[in-house]
C-alpha positions in Angstrom: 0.7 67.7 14.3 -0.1 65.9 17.3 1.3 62.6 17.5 0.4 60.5 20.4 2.7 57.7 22.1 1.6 54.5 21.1 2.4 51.7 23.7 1.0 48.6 21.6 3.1 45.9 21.4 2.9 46.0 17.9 2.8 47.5 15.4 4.5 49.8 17.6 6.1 53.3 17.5 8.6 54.1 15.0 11.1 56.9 15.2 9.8 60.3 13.5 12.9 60.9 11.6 12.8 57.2 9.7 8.9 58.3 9.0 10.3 62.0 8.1 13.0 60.3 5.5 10.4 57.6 4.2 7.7 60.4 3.4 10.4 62.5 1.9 11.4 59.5 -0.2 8.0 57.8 -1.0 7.5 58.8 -4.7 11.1 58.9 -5.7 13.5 57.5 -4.0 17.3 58.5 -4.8 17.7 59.4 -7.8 16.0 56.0 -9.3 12.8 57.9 -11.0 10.1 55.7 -9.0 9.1 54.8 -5.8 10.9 51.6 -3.7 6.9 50.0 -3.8 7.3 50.5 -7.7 11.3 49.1 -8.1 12.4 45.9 -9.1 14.0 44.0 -5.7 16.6 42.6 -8.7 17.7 46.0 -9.5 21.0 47.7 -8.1 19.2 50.4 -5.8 16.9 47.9 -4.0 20.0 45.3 -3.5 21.7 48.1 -1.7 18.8 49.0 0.2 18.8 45.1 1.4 22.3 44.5 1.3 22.8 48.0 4.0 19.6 46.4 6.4 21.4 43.0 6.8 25.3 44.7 7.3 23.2 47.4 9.9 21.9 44.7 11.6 25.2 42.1 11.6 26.7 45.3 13.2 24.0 46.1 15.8 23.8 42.5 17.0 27.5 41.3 16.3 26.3 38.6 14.5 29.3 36.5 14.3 30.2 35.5 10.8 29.0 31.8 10.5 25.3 33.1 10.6 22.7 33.6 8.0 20.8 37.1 8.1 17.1 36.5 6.5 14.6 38.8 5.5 10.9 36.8 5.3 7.2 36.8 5.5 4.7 35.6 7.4 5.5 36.9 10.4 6.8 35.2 13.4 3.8 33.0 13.6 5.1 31.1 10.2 8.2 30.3 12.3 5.9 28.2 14.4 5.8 26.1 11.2 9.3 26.3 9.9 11.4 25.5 12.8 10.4 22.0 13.3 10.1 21.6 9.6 13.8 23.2 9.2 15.8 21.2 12.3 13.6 18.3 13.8 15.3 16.2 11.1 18.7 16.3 13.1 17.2 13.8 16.2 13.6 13.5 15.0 12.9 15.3 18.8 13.0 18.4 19.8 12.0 20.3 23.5 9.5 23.7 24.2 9.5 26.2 26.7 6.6 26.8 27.2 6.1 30.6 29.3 3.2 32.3 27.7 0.9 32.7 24.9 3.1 32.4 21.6 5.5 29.7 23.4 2.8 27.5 23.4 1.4 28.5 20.1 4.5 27.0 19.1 4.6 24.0 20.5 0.8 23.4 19.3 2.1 23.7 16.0 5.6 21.8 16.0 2.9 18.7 17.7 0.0 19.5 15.0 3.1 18.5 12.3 2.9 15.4 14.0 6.4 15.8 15.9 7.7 13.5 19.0 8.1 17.4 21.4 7.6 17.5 24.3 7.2 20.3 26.7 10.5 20.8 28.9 9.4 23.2 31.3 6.3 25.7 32.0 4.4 27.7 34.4 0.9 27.5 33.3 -0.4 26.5 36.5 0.5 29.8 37.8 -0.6 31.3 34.9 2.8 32.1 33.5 3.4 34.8 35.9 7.0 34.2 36.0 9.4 32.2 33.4 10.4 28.9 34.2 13.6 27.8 35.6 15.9 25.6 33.2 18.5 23.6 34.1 20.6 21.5 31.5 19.3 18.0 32.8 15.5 19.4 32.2 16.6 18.6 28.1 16.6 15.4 26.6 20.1 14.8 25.2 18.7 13.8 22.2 16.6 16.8 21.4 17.3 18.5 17.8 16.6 22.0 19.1 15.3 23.6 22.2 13.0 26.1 21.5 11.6 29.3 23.6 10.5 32.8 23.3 12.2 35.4 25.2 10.1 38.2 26.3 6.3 37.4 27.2 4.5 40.5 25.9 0.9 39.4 27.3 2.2 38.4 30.8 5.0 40.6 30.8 7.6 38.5 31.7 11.2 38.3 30.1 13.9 35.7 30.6 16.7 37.2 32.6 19.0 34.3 31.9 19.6 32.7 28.4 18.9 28.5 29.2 22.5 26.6 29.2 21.2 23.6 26.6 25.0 22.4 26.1 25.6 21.4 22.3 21.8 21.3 21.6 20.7 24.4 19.4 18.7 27.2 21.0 15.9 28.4 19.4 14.1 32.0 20.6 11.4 33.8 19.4 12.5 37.3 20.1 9.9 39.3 18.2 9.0 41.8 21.5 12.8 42.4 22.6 15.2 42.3 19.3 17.8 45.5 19.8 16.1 46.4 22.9 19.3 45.0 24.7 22.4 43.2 23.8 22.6 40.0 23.1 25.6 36.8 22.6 24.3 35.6 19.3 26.4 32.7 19.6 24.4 31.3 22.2 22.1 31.0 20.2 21.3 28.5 16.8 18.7 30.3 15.5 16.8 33.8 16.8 13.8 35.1 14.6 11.5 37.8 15.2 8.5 39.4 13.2 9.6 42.7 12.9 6.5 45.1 14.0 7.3 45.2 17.7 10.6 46.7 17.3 12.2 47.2 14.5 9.5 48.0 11.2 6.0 47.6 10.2 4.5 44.3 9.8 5.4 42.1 6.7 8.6 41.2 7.4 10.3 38.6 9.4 13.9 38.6 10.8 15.7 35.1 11.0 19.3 34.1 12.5 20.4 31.2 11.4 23.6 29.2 12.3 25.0 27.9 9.2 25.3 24.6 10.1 22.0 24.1 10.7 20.7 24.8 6.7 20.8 21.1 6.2 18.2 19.7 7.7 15.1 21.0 6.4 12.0 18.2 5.3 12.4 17.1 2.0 8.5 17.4 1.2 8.6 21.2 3.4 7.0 23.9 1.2 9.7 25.6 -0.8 8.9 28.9 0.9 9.3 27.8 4.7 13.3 26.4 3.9 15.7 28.8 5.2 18.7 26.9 2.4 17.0 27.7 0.0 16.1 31.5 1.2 20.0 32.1 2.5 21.1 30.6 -0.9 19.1 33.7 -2.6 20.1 36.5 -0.4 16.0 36.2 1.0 14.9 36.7 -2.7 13.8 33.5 -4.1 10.4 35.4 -4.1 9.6 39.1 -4.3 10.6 39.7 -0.7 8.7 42.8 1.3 10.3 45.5 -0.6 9.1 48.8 1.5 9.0 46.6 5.3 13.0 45.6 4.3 13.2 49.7 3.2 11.8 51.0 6.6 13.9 48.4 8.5 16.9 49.6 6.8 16.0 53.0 7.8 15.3 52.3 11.4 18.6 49.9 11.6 20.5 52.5 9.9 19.4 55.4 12.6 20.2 53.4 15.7 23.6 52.1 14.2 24.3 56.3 13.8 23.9 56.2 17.2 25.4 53.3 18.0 28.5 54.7 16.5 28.4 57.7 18.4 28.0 55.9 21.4 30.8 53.4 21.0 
């Protein structure tokens, strides 16, 4: 077998062994008689399957205790959506940097919903060949969230700082650099991150939520998009992505091996 080294930014690479232990599992997995694509995500086996991904990833991250872990669809790209929908409600404002391709992508979407955002900082006059600086007096004081993505795949740029936005939530789009390095969750209100880059093949979605910022969501949002009501359910109010939630947990559970052997 000659496998070749696969540099896309998604869907990327994924390590041989978790593609080894998937194989070996595909038709029957444990001793459960069927295939994880076949089982009910209400039965015993799959809730530990889940359950392991979310503890895994609380302990790769150190996600402190007050957060919500979340296991969705629609890849990052619905977060577009569901951000201003879930936290614009606090101020009725909210602030974008904007430093590349999906960065503005979100911001065209939180302003298509009609939103007062503004954009805080950008460098698309220099084609976004660097990140912008932020300072603290760059935000409106008022904002509900301040939202930014990361790690620019397409222009290959990466924050090197995290933005100092005071009491005001930060929101990142982390999709290209999740577990690539560590990272103070608490800085953070809310981190999400489609999952194909780093961490799984596409379908599913990873979202960190701060607790205290549940309660905010549209009343007329779409059922689907309101993390309250997906935390509330453990991320199944629907059938979630049974097998991308399986290979996570697989690829979460190898690096927190090593993790622990590191440590």
């Amino acid at each position: 077998m000659n496998r070749v080294f696969n540099f896309s930014a998604g869907p990327s690479m994924l390590p041989l062994p978790v593609l080894e232990r998937a194989a070996s599992e595909l038709v029957c997995y444990g001793t459960s008689g069927m295939s994880v694509m076949e089982m009910s995500h209400r039965s015993p086996d799959y809730e530990a399957i889940i359950e392991k991904a979310q503890s895994d990833l609380r302990r790769l991250m150190n996600i402190p205790d007050n957060y919500k872990v979340l296991f969705l669809q629609g890849g990052a790209s619905t977060q577009f959506a569901a951000v201003p929908l879930n936290l614009i409600r606090r101020t009725g404002k909210a602030d974008y940097l904007v430093s590349g391709q999906f960065s503005g992508k979100a911001f065209k979407e939180a302003q298509k919903l009609g939103y007062d955002v503004v954009c805080a900082a950008t460098t698309k006059d220099v084609n976004f060949s660097y990140v912008p600086t932020v300072t603290r007096d760059m935000i409106r004081p008022d904002a509900a969230y301040v939202h930014m993505c990361f790690n620019n795949t397409i222009y290959g740029t990466k924050y090197g700082y995290i933005p100092d936005t005071g009491s005001i939530p930060l929101v990142a789009d982390m999709s290209s650099c999740i577990l690539s390095e560590p990272v103070d969750v608490s800085r953070f209100g809310v981190i999400y991150a489609g999952a194909q880059k780093n961490m799984a093949p596409a379908g599913v979605t990873v979202v960190i939520v701060r607790e205290d910022l549940l309660d905010f969501a549209e009343p007329a949002m779409p059922t689907m998009l309101e993390w309250k009501t997906m935390a509330d359910n453990d991320s199944m109010y629907n059938t979630p992505p049974c097998w991308c939630i399986y290979m996570l947990g697989l690829d979460l559970s190898g690096l927190a091996a090593v993790h622990r052997r590191a440590g």
